[in-house]
MARVEX-211535 format. One record per residue: residue number from 1; residue in one letter; chain; x, y, z of N, C-alpha, C in turn. Coordinates in nm, 2 decimals, padded with zeros to 4 digits. Layout:
BEGIN
[rec NUM "a" "A" [X Y Z] [X Y Z] [X Y Z]]
...
This chain:
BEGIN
[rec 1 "x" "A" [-06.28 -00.77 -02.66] [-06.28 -00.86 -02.77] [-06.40 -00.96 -02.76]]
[rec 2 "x" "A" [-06.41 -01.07 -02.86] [-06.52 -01.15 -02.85] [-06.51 -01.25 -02.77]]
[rec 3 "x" "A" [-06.57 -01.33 -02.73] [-06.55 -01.43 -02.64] [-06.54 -01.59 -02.68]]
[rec 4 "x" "A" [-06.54 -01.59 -02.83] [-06.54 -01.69 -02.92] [-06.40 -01.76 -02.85]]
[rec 5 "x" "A" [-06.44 -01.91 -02.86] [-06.31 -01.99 -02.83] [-06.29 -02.09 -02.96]]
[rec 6 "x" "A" [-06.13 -02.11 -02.98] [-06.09 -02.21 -03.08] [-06.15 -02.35 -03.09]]
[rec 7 "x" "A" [-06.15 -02.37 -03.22] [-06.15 -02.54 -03.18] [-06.11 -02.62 -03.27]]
[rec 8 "x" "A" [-06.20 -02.75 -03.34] [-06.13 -02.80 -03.40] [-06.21 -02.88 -03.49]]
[rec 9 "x" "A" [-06.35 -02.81 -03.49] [-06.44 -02.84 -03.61] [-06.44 -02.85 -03.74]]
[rec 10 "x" "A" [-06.33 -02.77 -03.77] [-06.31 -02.74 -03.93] [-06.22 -02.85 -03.99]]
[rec 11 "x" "A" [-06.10 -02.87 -03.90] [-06.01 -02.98 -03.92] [-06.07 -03.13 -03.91]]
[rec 12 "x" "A" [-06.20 -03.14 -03.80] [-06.22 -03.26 -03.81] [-06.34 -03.28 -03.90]]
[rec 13 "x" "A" [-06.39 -03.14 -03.98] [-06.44 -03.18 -04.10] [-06.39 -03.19 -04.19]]
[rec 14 "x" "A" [-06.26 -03.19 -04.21] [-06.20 -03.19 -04.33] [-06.11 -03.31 -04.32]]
[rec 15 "x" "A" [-06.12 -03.33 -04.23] [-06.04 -03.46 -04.18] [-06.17 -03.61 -04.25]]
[rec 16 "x" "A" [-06.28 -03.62 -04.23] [-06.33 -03.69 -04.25] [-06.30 -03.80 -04.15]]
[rec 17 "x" "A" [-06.28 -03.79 -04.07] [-06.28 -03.89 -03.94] [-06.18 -03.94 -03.94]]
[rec 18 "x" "A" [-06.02 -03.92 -04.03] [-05.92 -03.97 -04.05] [-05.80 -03.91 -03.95]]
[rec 19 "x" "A" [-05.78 -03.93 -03.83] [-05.73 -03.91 -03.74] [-05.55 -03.86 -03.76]]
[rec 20 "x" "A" [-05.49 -03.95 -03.84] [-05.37 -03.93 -03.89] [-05.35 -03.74 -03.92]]
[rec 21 "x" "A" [-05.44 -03.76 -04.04] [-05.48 -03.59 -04.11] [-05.50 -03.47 -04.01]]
[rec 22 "x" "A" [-05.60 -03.49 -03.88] [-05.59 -03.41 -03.77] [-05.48 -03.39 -03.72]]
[rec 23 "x" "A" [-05.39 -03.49 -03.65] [-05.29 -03.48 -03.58] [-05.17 -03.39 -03.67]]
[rec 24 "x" "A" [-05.20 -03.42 -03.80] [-05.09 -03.38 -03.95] [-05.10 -03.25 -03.90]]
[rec 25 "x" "A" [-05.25 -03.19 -03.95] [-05.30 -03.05 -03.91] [-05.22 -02.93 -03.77]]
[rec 26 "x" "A" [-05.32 -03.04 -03.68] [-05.25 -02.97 -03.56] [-05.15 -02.96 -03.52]]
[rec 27 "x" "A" [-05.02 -03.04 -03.56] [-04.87 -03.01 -03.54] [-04.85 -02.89 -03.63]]
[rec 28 "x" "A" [-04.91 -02.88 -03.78] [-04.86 -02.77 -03.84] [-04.83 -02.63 -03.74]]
[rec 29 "x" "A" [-05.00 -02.62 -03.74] [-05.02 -02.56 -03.64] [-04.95 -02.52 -03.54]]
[rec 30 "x" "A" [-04.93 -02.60 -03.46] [-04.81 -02.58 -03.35] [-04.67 -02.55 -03.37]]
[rec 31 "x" "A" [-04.66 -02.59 -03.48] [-04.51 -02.54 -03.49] [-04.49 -02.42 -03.58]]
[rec 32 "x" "A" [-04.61 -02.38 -03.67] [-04.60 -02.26 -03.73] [-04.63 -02.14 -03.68]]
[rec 33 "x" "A" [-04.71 -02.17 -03.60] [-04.77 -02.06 -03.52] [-04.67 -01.95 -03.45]]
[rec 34 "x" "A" [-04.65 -02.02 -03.35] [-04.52 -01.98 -03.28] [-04.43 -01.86 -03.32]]
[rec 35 "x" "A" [-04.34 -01.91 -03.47] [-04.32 -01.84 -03.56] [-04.31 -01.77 -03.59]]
[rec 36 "x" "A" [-04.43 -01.79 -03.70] [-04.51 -01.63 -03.75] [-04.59 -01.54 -03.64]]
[rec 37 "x" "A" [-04.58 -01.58 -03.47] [-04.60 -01.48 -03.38] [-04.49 -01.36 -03.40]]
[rec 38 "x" "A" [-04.38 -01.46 -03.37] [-04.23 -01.40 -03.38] [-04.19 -01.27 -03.48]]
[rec 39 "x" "A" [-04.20 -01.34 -03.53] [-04.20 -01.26 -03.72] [-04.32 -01.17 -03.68]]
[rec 40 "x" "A" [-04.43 -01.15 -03.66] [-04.52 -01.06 -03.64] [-04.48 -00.97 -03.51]]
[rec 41 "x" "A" [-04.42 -00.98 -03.43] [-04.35 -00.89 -03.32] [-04.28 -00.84 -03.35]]
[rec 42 "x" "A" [-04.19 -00.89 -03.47] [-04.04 -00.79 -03.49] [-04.07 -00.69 -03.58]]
[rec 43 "x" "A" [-04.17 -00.76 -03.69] [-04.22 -00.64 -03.77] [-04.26 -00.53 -03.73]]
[rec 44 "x" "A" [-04.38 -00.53 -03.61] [-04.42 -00.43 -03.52] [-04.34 -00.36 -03.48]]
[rec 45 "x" "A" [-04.19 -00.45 -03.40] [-04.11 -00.30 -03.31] [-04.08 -00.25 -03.43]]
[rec 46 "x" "A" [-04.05 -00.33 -03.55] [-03.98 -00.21 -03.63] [-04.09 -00.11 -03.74]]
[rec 47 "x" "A" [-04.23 -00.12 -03.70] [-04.34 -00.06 -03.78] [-04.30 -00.08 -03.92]]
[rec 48 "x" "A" [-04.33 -00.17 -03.94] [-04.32 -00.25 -04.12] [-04.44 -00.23 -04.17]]
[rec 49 "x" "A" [-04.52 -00.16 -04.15] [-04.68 -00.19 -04.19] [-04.72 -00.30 -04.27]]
[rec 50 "x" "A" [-04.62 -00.28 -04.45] [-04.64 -00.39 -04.54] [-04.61 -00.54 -04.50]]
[rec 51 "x" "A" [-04.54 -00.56 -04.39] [-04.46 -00.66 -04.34] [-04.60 -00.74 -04.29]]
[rec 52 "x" "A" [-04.59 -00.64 -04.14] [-04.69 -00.68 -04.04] [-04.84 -00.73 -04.09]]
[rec 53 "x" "A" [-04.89 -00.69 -04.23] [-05.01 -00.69 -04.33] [-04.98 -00.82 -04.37]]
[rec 54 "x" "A" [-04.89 -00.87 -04.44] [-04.81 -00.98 -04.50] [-04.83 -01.12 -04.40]]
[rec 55 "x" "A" [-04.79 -01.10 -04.22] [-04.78 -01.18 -04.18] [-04.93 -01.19 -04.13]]
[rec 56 "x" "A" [-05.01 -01.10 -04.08] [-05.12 -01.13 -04.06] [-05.21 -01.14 -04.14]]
[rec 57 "x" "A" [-05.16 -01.16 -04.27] [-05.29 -01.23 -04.40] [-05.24 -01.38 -04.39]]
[rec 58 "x" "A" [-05.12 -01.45 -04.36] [-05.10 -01.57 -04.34] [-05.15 -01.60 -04.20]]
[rec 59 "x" "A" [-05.14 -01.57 -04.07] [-05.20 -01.61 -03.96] [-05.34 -01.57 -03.96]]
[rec 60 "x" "A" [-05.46 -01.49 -04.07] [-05.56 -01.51 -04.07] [-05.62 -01.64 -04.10]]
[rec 61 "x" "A" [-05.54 -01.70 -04.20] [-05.57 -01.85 -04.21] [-05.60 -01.95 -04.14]]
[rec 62 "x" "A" [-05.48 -01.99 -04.01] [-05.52 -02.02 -03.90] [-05.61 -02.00 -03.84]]
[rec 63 "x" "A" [-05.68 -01.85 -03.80] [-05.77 -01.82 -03.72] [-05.89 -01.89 -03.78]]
[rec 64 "x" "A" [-05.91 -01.86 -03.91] [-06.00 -01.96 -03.99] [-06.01 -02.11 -03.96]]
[rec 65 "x" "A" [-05.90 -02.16 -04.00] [-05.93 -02.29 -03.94] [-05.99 -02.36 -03.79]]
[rec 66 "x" "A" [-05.93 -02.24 -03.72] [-05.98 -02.29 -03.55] [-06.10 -02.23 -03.53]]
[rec 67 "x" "A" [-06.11 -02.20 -03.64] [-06.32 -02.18 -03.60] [-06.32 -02.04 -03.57]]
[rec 68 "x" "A" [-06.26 -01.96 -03.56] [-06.26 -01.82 -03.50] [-06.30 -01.71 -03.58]]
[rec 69 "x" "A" [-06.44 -01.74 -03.66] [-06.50 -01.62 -03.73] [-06.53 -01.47 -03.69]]
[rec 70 "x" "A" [-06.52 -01.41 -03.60] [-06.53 -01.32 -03.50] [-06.37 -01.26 -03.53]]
[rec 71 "x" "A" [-06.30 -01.34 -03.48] [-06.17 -01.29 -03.50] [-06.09 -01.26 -03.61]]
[rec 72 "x" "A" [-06.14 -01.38 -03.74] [-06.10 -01.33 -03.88] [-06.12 -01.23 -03.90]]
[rec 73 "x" "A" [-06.30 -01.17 -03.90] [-06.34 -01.09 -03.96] [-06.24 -00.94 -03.90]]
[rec 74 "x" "A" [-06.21 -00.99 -03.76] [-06.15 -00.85 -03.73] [-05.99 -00.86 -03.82]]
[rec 75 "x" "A" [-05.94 -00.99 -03.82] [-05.77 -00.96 -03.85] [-05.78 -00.91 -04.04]]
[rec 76 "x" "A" [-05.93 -00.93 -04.08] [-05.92 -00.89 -04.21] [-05.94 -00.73 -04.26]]
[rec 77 "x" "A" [-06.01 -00.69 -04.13] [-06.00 -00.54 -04.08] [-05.88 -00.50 -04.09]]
[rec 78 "x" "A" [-05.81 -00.56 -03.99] [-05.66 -00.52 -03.96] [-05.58 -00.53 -04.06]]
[rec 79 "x" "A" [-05.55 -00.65 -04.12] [-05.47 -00.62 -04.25] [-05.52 -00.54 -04.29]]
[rec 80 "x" "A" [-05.63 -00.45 -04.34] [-05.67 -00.37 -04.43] [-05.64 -00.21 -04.39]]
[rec 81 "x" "A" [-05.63 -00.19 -04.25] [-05.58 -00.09 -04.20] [-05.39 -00.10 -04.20]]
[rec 82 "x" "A" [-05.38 -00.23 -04.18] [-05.23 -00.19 -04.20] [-05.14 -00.14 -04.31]]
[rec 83 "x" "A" [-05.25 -00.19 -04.38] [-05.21 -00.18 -04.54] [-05.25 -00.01 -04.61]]
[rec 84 "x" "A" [-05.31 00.06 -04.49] [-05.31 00.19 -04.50] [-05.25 00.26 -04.43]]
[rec 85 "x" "A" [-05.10 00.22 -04.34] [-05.05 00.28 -04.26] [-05.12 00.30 -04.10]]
[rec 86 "x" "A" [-05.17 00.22 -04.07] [-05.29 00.22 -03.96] [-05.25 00.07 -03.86]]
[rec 87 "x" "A" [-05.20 00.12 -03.74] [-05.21 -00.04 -03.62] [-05.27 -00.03 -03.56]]
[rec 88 "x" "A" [-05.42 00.03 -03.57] [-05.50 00.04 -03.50] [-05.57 -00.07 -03.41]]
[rec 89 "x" "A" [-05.55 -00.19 -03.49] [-05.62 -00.34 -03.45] [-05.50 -00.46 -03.37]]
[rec 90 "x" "A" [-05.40 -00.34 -03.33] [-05.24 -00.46 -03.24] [-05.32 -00.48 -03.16]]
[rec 91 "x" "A" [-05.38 -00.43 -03.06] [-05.41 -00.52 -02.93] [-05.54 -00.61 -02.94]]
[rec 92 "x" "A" [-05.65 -00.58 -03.00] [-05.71 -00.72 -03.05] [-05.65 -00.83 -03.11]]
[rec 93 "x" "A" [-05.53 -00.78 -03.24] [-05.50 -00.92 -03.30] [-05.41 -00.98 -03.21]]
[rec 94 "x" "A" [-05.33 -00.92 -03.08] [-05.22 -00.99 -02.96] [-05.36 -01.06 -02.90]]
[rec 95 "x" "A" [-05.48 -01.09 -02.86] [-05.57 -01.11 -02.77] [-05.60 -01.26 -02.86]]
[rec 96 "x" "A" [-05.58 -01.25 -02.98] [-05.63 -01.33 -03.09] [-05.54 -01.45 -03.07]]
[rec 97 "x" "A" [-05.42 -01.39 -03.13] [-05.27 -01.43 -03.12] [-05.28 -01.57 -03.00]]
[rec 98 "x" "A" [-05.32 -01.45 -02.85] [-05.28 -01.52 -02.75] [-05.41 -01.61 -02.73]]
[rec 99 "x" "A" [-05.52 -01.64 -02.74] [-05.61 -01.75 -02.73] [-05.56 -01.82 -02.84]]
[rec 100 "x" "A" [-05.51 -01.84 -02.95] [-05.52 -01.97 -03.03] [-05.38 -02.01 -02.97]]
[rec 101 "x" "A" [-05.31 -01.94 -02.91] [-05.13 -02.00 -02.90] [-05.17 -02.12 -02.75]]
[rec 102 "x" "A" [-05.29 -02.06 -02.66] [-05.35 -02.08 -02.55] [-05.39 -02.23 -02.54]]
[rec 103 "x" "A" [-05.48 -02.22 -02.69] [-05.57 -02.32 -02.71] [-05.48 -02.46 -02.79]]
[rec 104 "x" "A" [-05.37 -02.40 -02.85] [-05.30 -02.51 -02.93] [-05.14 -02.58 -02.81]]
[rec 105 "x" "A" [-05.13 -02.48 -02.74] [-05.04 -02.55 -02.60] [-05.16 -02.66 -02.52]]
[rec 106 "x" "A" [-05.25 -02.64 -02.53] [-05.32 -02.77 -02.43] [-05.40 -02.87 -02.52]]
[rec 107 "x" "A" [-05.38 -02.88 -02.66] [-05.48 -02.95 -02.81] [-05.37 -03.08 -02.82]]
């Protein structure tokens, strides 16, 4: 995979220096994340494809925000394969998964 790391550029452009709004952000974050990890593992054991497609077009979002252009581009691969019966991209998007879950336990 890429060796791109999260961060928190996008939030603190969009924040406009308003610290309140960051911290707003980053708890989303942390508490949704988690989650929709969850939800994205069960769909897997039970090969939902439309499911698994569903939840990783919502946690593309996230990857977006933490700066992780490398990694969208692949999870929008992957939805697009899932969405043709195809999991070809599970172990990059778990690699994905597990650096932002990495990056947002120590944020």
């Amino acid at each position: 995979m890429n060796s791109e790391k999260p961060n928190l550029n996008y939030i603190k452009e969009l924040s406009g220096g308003d610290q309140e709004f960051e911290e707003k952000m980053l708890s989303i974050l942390k508490n949704e994340l988690p989650v929709e990890i969850k939800t994205y593992e069960n769909h897997v054991e039970n090969q939902d494809f439309k499911q698994i497609a569903e939840i990783v077009h919502k946690i593309k979002h996230k990857i977006s925000i933490l700066g992780l252009e490398k990694s969208y581009e692949s999870a929008v691969t992957y939805e697009k394969e899932l969405l043709n019966g195809v999991i070809k991209g599970h172990a990059d998007f778990l690699e994905i998964l597990t650096k932002m879950s990495s990056f947002l336990d120590n944020a």
